[in-house]
C-alpha positions in Angstrom: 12.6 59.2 -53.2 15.2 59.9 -50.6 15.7 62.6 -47.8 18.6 63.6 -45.8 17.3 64.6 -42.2 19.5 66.1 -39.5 16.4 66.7 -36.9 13.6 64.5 -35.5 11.0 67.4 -37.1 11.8 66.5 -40.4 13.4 69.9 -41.3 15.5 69.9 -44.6 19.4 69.7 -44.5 21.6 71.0 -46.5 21.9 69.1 -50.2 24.6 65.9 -50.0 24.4 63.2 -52.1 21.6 61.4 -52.6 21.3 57.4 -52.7 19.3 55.9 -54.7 18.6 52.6 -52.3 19.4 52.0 -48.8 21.7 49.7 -49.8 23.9 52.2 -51.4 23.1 54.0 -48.8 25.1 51.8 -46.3 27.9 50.9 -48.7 29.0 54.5 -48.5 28.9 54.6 -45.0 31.0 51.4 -44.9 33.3 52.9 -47.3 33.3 56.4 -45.2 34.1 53.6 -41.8 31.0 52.9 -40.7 31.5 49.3 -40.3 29.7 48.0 -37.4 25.7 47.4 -37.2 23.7 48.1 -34.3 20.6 46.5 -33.0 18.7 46.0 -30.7 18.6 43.5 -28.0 17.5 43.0 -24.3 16.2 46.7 -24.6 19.6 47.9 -25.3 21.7 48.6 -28.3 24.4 45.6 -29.2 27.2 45.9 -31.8 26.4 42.9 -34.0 29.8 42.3 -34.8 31.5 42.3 -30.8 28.2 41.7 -28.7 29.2 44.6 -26.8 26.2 46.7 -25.5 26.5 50.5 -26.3 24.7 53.1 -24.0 22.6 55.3 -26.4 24.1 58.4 -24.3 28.1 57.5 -25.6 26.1 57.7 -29.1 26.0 60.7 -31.5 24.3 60.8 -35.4 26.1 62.1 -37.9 23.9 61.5 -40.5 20.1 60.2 -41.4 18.9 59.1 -44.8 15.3 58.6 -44.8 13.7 56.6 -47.7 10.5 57.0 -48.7 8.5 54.3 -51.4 6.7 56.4 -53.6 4.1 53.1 -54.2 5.9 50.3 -52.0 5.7 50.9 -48.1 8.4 48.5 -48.1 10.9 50.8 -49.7 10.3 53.2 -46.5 13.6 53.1 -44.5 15.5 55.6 -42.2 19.7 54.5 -42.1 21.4 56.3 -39.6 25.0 56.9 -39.4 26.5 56.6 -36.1 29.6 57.5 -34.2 30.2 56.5 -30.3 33.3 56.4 -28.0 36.2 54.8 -28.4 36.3 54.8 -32.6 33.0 53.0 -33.2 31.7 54.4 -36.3 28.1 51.9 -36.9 25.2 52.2 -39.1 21.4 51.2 -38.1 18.5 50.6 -40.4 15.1 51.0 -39.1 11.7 50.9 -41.3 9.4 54.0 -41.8 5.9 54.7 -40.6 4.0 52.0 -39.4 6.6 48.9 -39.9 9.1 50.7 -37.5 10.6 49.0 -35.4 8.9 50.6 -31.9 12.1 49.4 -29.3 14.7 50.4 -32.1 12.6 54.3 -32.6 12.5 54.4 -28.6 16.0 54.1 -28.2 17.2 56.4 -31.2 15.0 59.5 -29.6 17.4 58.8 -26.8 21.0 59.9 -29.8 21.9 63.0 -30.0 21.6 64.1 -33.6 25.3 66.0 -34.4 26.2 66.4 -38.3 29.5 65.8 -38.7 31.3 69.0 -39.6 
């Protein structure tokens, strides 16, 4: 089961389309430009395809797709679609629950959640 999330409390957001993985997930994101992957390094986020490290301030999310395994707690996932200064349009895949990533959720409460209009 999916969930498209535009708050931290878990309210509901408007319908969009649904993905049935979080791989198709991210492939429309890639096809939509968000091309780069985040992670997280040092205690900071890095773009994985320059190195360069990205202040979570000069960071907004567009959108959150939260995946949820039905029997499988490895089929919980949250993929975020991010947009910063300067053009970069990124993606970042965190687990859900207890196999999230603690430094990754730390630095993600710091992103201003904005849905793209």
């Amino acid at each position: 089961m999916t969930s498209r999330e535009t708050t931290r409390d878990s309210m509901a957001a408007p319908p969009l389309t649904e993905y049935m993985s979080v791989a198709g997930a991210v492939d429309e994101l890639g096809r939509r430009g968000f091309t780069e992957g985040l992670r997280v390094i040092d205690g900071g986020l890095r773009a994985i395809g320059t190195g360069e490290k990205i202040r979570t301030e000069d960071l907004v999310i567009r959108e959150v797709y939260r995946f949820e395994g039905v029997s499988d707690p490895d089929d919980m996932a949250i993929v975020y679609g991010i947009e910063g200064r300067r053009g970069l349009k990124a993606t970042v895949i965190d687990a859900f629950g207890v196999y999230s990533d603690p430094a990754l959720s730390a630095l993600m409460e710091k992103v201003t959640i904005r849905e793209a209009a």
